[in-house]
N, C-alpha and C positions, 0 to 999 in steps of 0.2 A: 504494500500500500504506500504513496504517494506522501510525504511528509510535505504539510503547511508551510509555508515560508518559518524558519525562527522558529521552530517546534520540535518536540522531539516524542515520540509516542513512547507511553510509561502503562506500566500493569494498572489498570482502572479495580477502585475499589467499589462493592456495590454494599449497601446495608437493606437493609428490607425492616418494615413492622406495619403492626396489624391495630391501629389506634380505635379502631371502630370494635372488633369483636376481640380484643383481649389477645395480648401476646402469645398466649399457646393455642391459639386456634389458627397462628400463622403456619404451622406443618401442616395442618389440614387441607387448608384451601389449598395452597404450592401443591399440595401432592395429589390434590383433586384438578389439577391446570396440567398436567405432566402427559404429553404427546408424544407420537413416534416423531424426529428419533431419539425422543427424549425417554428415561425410563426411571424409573424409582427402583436404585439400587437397595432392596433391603436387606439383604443380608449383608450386604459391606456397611452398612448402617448400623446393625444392632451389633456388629462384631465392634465397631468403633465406639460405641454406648457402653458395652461392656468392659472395654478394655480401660475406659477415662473418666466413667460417670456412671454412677447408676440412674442417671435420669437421660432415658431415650432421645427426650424430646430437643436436647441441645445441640441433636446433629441431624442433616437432614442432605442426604449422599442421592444425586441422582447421575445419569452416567448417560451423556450423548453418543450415538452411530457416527461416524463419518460419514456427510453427506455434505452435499450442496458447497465445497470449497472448506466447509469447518471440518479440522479434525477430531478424533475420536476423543473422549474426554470424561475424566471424572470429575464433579465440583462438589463440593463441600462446603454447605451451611454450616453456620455455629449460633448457638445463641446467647450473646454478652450481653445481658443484663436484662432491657427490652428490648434490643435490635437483635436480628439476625443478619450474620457479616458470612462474605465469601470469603471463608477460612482460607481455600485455596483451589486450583484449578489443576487438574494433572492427566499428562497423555496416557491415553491407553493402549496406543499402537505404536508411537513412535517416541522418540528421548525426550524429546524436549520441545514446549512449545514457542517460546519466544512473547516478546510482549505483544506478536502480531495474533498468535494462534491464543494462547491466553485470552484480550480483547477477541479477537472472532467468539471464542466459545461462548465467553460473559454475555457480548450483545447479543447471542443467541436465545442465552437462557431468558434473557431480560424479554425479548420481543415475542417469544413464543411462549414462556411461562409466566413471567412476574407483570407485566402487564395486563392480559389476560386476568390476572388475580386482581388487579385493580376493581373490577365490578366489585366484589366480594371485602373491598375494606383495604388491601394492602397497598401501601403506598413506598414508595423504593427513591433511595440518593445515588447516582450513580456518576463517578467523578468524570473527569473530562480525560479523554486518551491522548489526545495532543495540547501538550499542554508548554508553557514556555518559561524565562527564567524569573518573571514575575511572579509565575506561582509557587515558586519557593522563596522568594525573597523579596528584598522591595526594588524601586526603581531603580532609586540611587546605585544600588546595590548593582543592580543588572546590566547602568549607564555603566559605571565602573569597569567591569570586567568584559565589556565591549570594546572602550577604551585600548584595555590594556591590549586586548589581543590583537586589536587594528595595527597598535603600535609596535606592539613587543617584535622581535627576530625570535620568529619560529624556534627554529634552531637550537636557540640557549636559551628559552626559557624566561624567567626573571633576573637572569644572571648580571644583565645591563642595570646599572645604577639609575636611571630613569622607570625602565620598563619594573626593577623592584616596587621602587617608589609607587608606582599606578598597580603593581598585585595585591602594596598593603592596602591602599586607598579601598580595593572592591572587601582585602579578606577584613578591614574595618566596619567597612558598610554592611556588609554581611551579617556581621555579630549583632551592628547595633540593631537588624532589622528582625530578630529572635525567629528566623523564618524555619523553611522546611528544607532547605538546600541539604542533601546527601551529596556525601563521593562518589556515589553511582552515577547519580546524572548528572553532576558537573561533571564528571569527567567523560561523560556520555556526550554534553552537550561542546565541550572544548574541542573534543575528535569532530562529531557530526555534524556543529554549526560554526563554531569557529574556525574549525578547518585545524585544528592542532594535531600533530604527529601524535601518537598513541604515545609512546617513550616520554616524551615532554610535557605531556598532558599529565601522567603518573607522577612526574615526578613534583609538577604541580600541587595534583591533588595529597600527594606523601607531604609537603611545605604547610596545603592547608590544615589537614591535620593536625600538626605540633602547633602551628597560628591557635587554633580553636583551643589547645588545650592551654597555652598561654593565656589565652586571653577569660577565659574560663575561669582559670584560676588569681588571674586579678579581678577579676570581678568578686570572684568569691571574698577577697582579701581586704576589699574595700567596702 
C-alpha cells in the first residue's frame, strides 16, 4: 500500500465497548456478528481462559480464512477493565505479518464484524494507520528534526558541531513535549521519510536514548 506524503503506516490499535447493554454482553453480540471467513475460534479461547484466568469472558479468539488479499489470521480480544482491546493479531499460515497485513486483518475485522455490532450497542476507537511525527510529538518538536535532517550530512550523522546543535534543539523539544515518540518509529521515520541510511539512523536513535535518560533524570533531580 501507497504511503501519504510524510507518513508512515504503524500497527492500528482498536478498543471496542458495549455502553448500552453492559460490558459483558460485548462477547455476545461480536460473536453473534462473526461470518465466513471469519470464525469463533473456541477452543483456542477456552485453552487461553484457562491457562490466565478463570474468567472466560476476558478473551475472545476469533480466527480469519485467507481471502480477498487479507491473510490468514488469528486476533485476540482482551478485556481491560470496560474496554475490550486487540490484545494482538497473529498469522496462521505465514511468519509474519507486517504492519500492512496486521492493519488488512484489523480493518477486516472492524468492517465485517464490529460495525455490524454497532446496531446492537457496541461502539469501537480505532486509531489512524498513517499516521505522522505530530502524532507522537508536538510541532516544534517535528519542525526540529526536519530541520536537522534537511541540514545534517547524511553520512556523519550529528557529528558536525552545527548539525549537533539542531539534534539537541529536536531531542529538547521532544522531552519538553511529554509525547508518544518511540525508537521504532523514529527511526522508522529517519530511514523512510527522511531519507537517513539505516546505520546512521541507529546510531541516532542509540544518542537519543542516553539524551532521554539524561534528561529524565534531571528532571527527576529538580
Amino acid at each position: 500500500m501507497p504511503s501519504p506524503n510524510n507518513t508512515i503506516e504503524v500497527y492500528q490499535d482498536l478498543d471496542l465497548t458495549c455502553p448500552e447493554n453492559g460490558d459483558f454482553a460485548l462477547p455476545v453480540v461480536l460473536r453473534g456478528h462473526v461470518r465466513p471467513p471469519w470464525r469463533h475460534a473456541l477452543e483456542t479461547e477456552k485453552r487461553m481462559a484457562s491457562t490466565a484466568s478463570p474468567d472466560a469472558e476476558r478473551y475472545i479468539v476469533l480466527e480469519r480464512e485467507a481471502a480477498e488479499g487479507v491473510p490468514a489470521a488469528r486476533l485476540v480480544l482482551y478485556r481491560d477493565a470496560s474496554t475490550h482491546k486487540v490484545a494482538n493479531i497473529v498469522p496462521t499460515e505465514c511468519q509474519s505479518l507486517g504492519e500492512t497485513g496486521y492493519n488488512d486483518v484489523l480493518n477486516d475485522f472492524v468492517t465485517r464484524v464490529a460495525k455490524p455490532a454497532q446496531r446492537e450497542g457496541i461502539s469501537f476507537e480505532l486509531t489512524k494507520r498513517w499516521q505522522t511525527m505530530t502524532d507522537w510529538t508536538s510541532k516544534e518538536a517535528a519542525d526540529a528534526l526536519h530541520l536537522f535532517s534537511v541540514m545534517a550530512n547524511k553520512a556523519t550523522g550529528s557529528s558536525h558541531p552545527m548539525d549537533a546543535h539542531r539534534w539537541r534543539d529536536f531531542l529538547i523539544a521532544d522531552h519538553k513535549a511529554n509525547g508518544r515518540l518511540d525508537s521504532y518509529n523514529l527511526r522508522r521515520w529517519l530511514v523512510e521519510v527522511e531519507d537517513w541510511p539505516f546505520e546512521e539512523a541507529q546510531d541516532l536513535i542509540s544518542d537519543r536514548e542516553k539524551a532521554v535518560e539524561l534528561l529524565e533524570h534531571y528532571d527527576h533531580c529538580n
